[in-house]
C-alpha positions in Angstrom: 44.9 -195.1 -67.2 45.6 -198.2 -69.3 43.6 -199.2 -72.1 43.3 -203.1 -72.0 43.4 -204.2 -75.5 45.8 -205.7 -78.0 47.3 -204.9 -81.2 51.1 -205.5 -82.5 53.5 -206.4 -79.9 50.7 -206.8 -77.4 49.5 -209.3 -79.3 53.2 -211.8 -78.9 53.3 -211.0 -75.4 49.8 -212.0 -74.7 50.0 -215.1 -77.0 53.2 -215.6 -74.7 51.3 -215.1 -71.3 48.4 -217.3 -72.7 51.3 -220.4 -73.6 53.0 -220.4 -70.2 49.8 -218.9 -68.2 52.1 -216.3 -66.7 51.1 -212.7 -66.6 53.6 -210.0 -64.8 53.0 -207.9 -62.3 54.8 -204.7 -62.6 54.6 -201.7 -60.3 55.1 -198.3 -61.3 56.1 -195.3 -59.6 55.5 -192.1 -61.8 56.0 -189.3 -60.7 52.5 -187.0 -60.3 54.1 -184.2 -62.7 55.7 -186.1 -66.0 55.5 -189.9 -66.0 51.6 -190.2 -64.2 50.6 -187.4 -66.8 52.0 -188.9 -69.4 50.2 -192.3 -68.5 47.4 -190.4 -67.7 47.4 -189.0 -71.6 48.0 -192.8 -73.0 44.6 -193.7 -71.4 42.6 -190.5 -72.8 44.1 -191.4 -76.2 43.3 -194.3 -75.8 47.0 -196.0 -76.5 46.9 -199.4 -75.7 49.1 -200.6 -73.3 50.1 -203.6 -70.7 47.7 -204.3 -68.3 50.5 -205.5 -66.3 51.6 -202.7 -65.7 50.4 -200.9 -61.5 50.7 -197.4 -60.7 51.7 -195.7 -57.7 51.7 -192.2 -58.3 54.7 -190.5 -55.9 54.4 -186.5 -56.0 58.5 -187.1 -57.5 60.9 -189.6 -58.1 62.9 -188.6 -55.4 60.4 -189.5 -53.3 60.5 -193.6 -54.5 63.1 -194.8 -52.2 64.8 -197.6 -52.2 62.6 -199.4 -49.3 59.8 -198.6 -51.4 61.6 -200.3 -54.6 62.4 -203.7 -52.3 59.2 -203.6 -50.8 57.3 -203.9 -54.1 59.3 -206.8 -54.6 58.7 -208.5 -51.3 55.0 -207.7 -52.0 55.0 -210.0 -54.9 55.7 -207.6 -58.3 57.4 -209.9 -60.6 59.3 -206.1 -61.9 59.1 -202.5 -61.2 60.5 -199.0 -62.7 60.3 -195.7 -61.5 59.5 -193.0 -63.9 60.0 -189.5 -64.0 61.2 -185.7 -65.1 63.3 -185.4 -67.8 66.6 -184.2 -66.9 66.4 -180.5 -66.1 63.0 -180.1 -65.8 61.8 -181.6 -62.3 59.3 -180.2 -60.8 60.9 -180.3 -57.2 64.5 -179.3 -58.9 66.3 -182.4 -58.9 64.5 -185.1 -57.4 64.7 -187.0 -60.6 68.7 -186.6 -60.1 68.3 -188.0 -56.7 65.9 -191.2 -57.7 69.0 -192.5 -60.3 71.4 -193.4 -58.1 68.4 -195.4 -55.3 67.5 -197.0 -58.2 71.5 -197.8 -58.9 71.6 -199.2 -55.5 68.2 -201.0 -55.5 69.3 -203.4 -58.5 72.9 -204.2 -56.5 70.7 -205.0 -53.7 67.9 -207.3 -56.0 71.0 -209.1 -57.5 72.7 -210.0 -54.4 69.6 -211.2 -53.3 69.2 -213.4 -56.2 67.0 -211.1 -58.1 67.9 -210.2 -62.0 68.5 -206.8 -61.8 66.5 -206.4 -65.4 63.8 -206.6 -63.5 64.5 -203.0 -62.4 64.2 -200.2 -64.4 64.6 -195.8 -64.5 63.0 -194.1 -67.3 62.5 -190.1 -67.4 60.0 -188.8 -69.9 57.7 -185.2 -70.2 54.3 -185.4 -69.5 53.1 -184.7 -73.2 54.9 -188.0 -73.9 51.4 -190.9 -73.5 53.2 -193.2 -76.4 56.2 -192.9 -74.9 55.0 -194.3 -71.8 52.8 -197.1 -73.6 56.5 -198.1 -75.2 57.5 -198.5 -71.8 54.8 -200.3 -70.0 55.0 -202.5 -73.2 58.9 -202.8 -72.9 59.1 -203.7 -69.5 56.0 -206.5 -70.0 58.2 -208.0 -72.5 61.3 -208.2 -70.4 59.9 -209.6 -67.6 57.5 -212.1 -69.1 60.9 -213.1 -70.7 62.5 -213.7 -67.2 59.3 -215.2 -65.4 58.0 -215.3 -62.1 60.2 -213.3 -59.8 61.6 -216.0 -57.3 60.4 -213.6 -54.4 56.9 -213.9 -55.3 56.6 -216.9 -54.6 53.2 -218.4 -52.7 51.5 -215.4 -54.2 48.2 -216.0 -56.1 49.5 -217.3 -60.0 47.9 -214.7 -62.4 46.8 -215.7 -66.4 46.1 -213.4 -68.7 42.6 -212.7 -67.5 44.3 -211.3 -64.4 42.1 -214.4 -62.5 43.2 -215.8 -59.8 43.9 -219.5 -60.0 
């Protein structure tokens, strides 16, 4: 539940998506015990994060394969990360343990298809952790508005700032 306004960092990276007209598309996958919650908490706090930022809520990490990963690509996200348990405390044991290394393999697979693999990203976090996730959503805006467009999205609708499209 992201809350859509701007203060601090925001504030360069939107001034940045307002200059070159560019605003990312990143999906999400967060998993429906930590990362989701943790999100969800952000938005009842009302933290302020990326509205770049998509979520697809997976029931674990170990559930986001790496199809999924390279499909979100092919579908036009411009960066995605995977977000989940911390270490020893998955919900489904060690499905967290088992997301790390598809996410390895997904960024050898983006970069010999031409893809930076920065636009790829694993990040474990608890569910009481809403500013953590904001960080993150925020982090990840900033990289990727940093590398561009992803080359694979091309002949997708362009998207500003205003999430319009053009």
């Amino acid at each position: 539940m992201a809350s859509h306004g701007i203060e601090g960092d925001e504030a360069v990276a939107a001034s940045s998506a307002k200059v070159t007209g560019f605003r990312p598309r990143i999906v999400a996958f967060c998993c429906h015990y930590c990362a989701y919650t943790a999100a969800d908490l952000a938005g009842a706090a009302r933290l302020e994060y990326s509205p770049s930022v998509e979520i697809v809520r997976v029931p674990c990490t170990g559930k986001a394969d790496v199809i999924h990963i390279l499909e979100a690509f092919a579908a036009g996200a411009d960066g995605v990360f995977v977000a989940g348990c911390l270490d020893g405390d998955c919900h489904f044991i060690n499905g967290n343990l088992r997301a790390k290394p598809r996410v390895a393999l997904a960024k050898k697979l983006i970069a010999e298809a031409g893809l930076e693999p920065e636009r790829l990203e694993m990040f474990q976090l608890s569910a009481a952790e809403g500013d953590r996730f904001r960080q993150i959503a925020d982090e990840m805006t900033r990289r990727i508005e940093k590398l561009g467009p992803s080359p694979a999205a091309k002949g997708r609708a362009k998207r500003t700032d205003t999430g319009a499209s053009k």
